[in-house]
C-alpha positions in Angstrom: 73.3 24.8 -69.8 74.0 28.5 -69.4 74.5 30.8 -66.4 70.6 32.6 -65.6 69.0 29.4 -67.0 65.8 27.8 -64.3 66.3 24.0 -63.8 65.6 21.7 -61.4 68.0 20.6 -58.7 68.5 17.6 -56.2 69.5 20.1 -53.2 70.1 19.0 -49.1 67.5 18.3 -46.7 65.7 19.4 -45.7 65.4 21.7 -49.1 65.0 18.7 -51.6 64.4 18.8 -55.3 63.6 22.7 -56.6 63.9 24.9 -59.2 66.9 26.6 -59.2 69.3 29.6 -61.3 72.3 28.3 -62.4 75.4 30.9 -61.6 78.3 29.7 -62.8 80.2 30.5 -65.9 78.5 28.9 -69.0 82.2 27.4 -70.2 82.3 25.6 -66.7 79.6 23.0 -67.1 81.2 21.1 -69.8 83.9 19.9 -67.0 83.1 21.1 -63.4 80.8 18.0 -61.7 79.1 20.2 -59.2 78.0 24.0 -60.2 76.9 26.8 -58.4 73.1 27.5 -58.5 70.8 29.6 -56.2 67.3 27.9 -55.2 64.1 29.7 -56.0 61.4 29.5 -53.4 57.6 30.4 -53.2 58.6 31.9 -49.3 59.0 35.6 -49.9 61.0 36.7 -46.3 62.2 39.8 -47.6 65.1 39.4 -46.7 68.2 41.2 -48.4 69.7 38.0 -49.9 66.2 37.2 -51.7 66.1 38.6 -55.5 62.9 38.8 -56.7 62.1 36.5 -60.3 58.5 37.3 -60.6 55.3 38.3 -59.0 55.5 34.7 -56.4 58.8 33.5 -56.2 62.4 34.3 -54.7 66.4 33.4 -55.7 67.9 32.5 -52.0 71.1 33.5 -52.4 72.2 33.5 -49.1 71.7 29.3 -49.9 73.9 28.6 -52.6 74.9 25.1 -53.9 73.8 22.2 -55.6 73.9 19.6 -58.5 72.2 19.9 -61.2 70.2 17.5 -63.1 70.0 17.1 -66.7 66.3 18.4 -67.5 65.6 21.9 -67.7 62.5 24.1 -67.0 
């Protein structure tokens, strides 16, 4: 795992499992239980928390949390 890395994420309802950025520091997964990830969404708002990843999708970042699962994208 390493910090700007796309995997998938079991997140609260009502957002659910999504892709997500993974933020914190790459020497923190090997012993932190939870890290800190921004979801990515399809729902462009344009909003100024949203950072653009592409042409169709968004990094929330005004949504940040998570746990991560152990399969990346």
């Amino acid at each position: 795992m390493r910090r700007g890395e796309v995997w998938w994420a079991d997140l609260p309802p009502p957002t659910g499992r999504r892709p997500v950025v993974l933020l914190s520091r790459d020497d923190a997964y090997a012993v932190r239980a939870l890290v800190t990830v921004a979801p990515v969404t399809t729902r462009i708002r344009s909003i100024p928390a949203e950072v653009p990843l592409g042409a169709y999708s968004m990094d929330v970042c005004h949504s940040i949390h998570g746990k991560v699962s152990t399969q990346s994208t």
